[in-house]
N, C-alpha and C positions, 0 to 999 in steps of 0.2 A: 700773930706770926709775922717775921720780918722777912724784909722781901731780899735782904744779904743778914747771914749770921761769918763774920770773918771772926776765925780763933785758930791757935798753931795748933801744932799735932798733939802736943805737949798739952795743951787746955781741953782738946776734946778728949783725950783718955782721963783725964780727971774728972770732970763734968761729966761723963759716961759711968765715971768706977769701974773701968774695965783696963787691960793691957794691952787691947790689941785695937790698933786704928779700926779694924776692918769692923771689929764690930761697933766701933766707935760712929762710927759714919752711916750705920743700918738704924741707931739709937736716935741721934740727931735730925731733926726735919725742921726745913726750913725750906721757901720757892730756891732757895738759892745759898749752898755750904760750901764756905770757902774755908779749906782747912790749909792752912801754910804750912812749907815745910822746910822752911830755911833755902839753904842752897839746893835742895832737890829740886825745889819747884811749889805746887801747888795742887792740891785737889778738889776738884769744882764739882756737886755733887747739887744734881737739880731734882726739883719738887716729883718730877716723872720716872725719877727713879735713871736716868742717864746719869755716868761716873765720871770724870774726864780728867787726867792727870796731864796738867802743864810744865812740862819741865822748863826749872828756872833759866832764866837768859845768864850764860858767861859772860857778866861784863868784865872787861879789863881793867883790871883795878890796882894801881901801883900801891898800894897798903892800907890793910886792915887796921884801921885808929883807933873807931870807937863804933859799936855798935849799940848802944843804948839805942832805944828810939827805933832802929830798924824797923820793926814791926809795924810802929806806927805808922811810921814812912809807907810803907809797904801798904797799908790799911788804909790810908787817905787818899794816897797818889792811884791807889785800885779803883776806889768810887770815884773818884774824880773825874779819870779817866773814860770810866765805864759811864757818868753822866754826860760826859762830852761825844763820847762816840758809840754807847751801846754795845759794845766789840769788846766781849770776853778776852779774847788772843793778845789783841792793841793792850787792854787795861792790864793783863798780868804782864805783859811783855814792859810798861811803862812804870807799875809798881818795882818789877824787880830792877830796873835799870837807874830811876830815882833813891828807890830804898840802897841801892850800892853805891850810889855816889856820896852819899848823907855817910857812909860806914867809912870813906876817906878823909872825913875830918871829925875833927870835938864838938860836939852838939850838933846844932841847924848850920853851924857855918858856911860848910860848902853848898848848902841846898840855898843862902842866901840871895846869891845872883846872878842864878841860873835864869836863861831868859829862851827856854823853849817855850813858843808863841803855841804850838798845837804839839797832840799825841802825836800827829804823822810824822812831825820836825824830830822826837823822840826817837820813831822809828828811823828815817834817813838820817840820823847820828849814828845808828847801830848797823846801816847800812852798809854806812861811810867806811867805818872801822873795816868791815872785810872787803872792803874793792882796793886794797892794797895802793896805790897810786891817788885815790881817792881818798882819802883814809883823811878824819878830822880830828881834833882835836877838842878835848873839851872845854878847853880854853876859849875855843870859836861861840860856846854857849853861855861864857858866863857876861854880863853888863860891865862892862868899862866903868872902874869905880874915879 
C-alpha cells in the first residue's frame, strides 16, 4: 500500500470502471488519495475514511501556453512540498501555484529559474499578490540570468 496514491479524476474513473468520481473514491484505498481535479482543486481522501476537497489556488496568470506536464508539475511540486513541511494545505496550495506557472511557458522553461528558497516564500508570493500595494511580481522569484 502507498502512503500517496496521486491520479486526476479522469484516471481514477477509469481504474475504478465506474462514471462516477464518488464511487471512484469509496473503490480506491490508500493512507492517503489525492485525486486532482484540474482548476477545481483537489480531493484528499485519507486511510480513516476523512474526505477533504481543496479548492484549487487562482493564480494570476497572464496566459495559457502549454500545459503538458501540468500534472506532473502538480505531482512533484505536492510531495516535495509535503516532504519539506508535512502541511497538506502548504503542499496543494504550492503544487497548484508552481503547476500554473510551468502552464505560462513551453515546457520546464519558466519553472527554470525560479528561485523560491521555501514553501512559506511560495506562500508570501500569494500573499503579496492580494495586499494590493504590496503586491510582487514574479519576476522578484526568478535568478538573474
Amino acid at each position: 500500500e502507498a502512503d500517496f496514491f496521486i491520479l486526476n479524476d479522469s484516471e481514477a474513473k477509469a481504474l475504478t470502471d465506474t462514471r462516477s468520481l464518488s464511487a471512484a473514491l469509496k473503490s480506491l484505498k490508500s493512507r492517503m488519495l489525492v485525486v486532482t481535479l484540474g482548476e477545481l482543486g483537489a480531493i484528499i481522501s485519507r486511510e480513516d475514511g476523512d474526505i477533504q476537497m481543496v479548492p484549487a489556488l487562482k493564480f494570476p496568470i497572464e496566459k495559457v501556453v502549454d500545459t503538458t506536464g501540468a500534472g506532473d508539475t502538480w505531482c512533484g511540486s505536492f510531495l516535495a512540498a509535503y516532504k519539506q513541511t508535512n502541511d497538506l494545505m502548504k503542499s496543494v496550495t504550492a503544487a497548484s501555484v508552481i503547476s500554473s506557472i510551468k502552464c505560462t511557458g513551453w515546457g520546464f522553461s519558466k519553472l527554470l529559474n525560479l528561485k523560491f528558497k521555501s514553501i512559506d516564500e511560495i506562500i508570501d508570493y500569494i500573499i503579496g499578490l492580494k495586499e494590493g500595494g504590496l503586491q510582487k511580481n514574479l519576476l522578484d522569484y526568478l535568478i538573474k540570468c
